[in-house]
C-alpha positions in Angstrom: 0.0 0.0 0.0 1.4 3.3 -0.5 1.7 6.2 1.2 0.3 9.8 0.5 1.1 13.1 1.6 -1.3 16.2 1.5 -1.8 19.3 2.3 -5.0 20.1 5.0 -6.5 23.7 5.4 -9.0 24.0 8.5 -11.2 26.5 7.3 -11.6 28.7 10.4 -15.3 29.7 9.2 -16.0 26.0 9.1 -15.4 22.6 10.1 -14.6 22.2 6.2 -11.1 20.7 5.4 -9.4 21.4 2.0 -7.4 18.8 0.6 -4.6 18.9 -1.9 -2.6 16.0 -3.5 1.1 16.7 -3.0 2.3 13.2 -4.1 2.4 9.4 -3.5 5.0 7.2 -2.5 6.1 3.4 -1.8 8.8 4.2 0.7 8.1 5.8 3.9 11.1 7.3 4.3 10.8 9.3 0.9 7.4 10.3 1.6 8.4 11.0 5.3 11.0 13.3 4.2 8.5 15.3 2.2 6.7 15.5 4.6 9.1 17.0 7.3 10.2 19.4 4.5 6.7 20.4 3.7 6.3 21.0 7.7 9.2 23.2 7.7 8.4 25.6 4.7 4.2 26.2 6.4 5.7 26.8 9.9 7.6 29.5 8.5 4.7 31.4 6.8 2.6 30.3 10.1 -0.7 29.6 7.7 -3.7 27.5 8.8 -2.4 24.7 6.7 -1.1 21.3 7.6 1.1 18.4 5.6 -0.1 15.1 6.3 1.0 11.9 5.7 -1.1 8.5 5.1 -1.0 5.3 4.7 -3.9 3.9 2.8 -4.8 1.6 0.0 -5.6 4.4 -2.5 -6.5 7.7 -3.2 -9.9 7.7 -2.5 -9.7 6.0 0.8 -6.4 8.6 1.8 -9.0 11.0 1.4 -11.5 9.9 3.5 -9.6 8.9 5.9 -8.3 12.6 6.3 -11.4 14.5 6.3 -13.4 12.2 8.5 -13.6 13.5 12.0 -11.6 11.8 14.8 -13.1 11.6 18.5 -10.6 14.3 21.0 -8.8 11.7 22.8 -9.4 11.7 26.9 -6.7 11.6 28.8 -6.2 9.7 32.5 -9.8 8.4 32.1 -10.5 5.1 32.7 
């Protein structure tokens, strides 16, 4: 399966999340280091946007994976 790394903009008006495509990989080192570099270059210019890398079986699926909503994770509750 290979891996995918994209760009995600929180729309502050909205819970909407923008995705773009950056690129696909079979190595997770290669598509690690994109990653990192992309990371690098947004905190700079301090935007709302995020890089993300994912491991999924295909496009589609990266995709929906990304823009579904996860649960805030609770912490020393038991």
């Amino acid at each position: 399966m290979p891996y995918f790394v994209y760009y995600l903009t929180q729309h502050a008006d909205s819970k909407r999340k923008s995705l773009e495509h950056l690129e696909t990989f079979n190595a997770f080192k290669a598509a690690r280091n994109l990653a990192r570099e992309k990371r690098a270059e947004l905190k700079a210019s301090e935007s709302n946007t995020d890089c993300r890398l994912i491991f999924a079986k295909n496009q589609t699926e990266a995709e929906k994976l990304l823009s579904t909503p996860r649960d805030e994770r609770v912490v020393g509750e038991d």
